[in-house]
N, C-alpha and C positions, 0 to 999 in steps of 0.2 A: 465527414463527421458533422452531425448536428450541430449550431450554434443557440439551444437556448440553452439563456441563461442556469446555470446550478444554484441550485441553495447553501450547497454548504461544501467545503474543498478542504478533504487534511490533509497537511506534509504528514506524509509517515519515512523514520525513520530506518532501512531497512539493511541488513544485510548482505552484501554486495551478490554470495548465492544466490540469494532469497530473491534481490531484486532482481535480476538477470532470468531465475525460475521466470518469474512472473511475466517479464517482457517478451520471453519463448513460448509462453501459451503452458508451461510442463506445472505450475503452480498455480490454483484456481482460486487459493484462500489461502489468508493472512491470518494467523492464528495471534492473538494478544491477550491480554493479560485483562483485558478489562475495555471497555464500550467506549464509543464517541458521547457529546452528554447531548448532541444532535446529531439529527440525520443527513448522514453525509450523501453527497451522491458522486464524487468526482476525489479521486487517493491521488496527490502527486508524491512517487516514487522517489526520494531521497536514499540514494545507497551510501551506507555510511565507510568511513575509510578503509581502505585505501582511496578509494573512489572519490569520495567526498564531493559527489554533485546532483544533480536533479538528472533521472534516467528516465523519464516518463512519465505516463497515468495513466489508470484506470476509471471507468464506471462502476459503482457498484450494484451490484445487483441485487446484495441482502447481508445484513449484519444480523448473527445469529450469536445469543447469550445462552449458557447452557453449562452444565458440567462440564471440566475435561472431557470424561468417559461419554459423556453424549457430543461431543464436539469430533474426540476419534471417532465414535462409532460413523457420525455420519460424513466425514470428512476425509479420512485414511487417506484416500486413495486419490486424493488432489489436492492434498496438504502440502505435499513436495517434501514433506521432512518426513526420516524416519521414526520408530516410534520408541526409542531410547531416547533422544531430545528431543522430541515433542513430551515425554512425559516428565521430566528434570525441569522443561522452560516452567511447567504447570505445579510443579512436587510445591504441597502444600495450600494450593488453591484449589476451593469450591466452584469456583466460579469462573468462565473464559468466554473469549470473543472470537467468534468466528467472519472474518471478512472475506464476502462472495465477489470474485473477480467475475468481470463483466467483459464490456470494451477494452482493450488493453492498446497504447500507444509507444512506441521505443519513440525517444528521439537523435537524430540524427547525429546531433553533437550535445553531449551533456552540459549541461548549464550549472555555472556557482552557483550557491545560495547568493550571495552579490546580490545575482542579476532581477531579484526579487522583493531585494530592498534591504533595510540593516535589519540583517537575522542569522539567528546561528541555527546549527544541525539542532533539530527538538530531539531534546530524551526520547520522550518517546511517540508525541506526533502534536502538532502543530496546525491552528484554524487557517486558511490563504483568504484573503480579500481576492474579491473579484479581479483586480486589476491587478493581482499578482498569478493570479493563476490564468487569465489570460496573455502572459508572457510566456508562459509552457505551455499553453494550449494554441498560440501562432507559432511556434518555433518548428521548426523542419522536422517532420516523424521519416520514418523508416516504416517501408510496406507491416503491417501488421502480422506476425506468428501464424 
């Protein structure tokens, strides 16, 4: 894995399929309700309870704003969700966030938020300082999906 520095790291908040899609390689994009308000390059993977720990991260590759209907159209098929909830998560929104999974990292033993400083699970995603997000980014991975 490369070590330079990112600009910018979200905790996202994720559900525990969702996060587990994602760390299997079967989930390519994170589907949201609305954008980062900067460009992220690095997602750590927060699976929310049962879980409730840090499972990983990603690189991003592209965060795409658009319709629902142009989000499914271009998305279906590496969404990992079907398209009964995908269109319920969106019922009533013009507008949605498509997040391109890139590099994907499991780690070996999930980590509390704890271990990242005093913070709780983010509603819905969360900025990491550098020096929090390299404490996920040294921590033991698992071979890559």
């Amino acid at each position: 894995m490369t070590r330079a520095a990112p600009s910018s790291i979200a905790l996202l908040s994720i559900h525990p399929r969702f996060a587990r899609r994602i760390l299997e390689g079967k989930k390519r994009v994170e589907f949201r309700k609305r954008g980062f308000g900067r460009a992220v390059t690095h997602v750590v993977v927060y699976a929310t309870q049962p879980v409730g720990r840090v499972v990983g991260f990603f690189t991003v590759k592209r965060v795409s704003i658009a319709t629902p209907r142009s989000l499914w159209a271009d998305y279906c098929s590496v969404g990992g969700i079907g398209g009964d909830e995908f269109w319920r998560y969106y019922q009533g929104k013009s507008e949605g966030c498509a997040i391109e999974v890139a590099d994907v990292w499991a780690l070996e033993r999930p980590i509390p938020l704890g271990d990242l400083g005093s913070m709780g699970a983010p509603q819905s995603f969360a900025y990491l300082s550098l020096r929090q997000f390299a404490v996920v980014r040294d921590a033991k991975h698992l071979p890559a999906a």
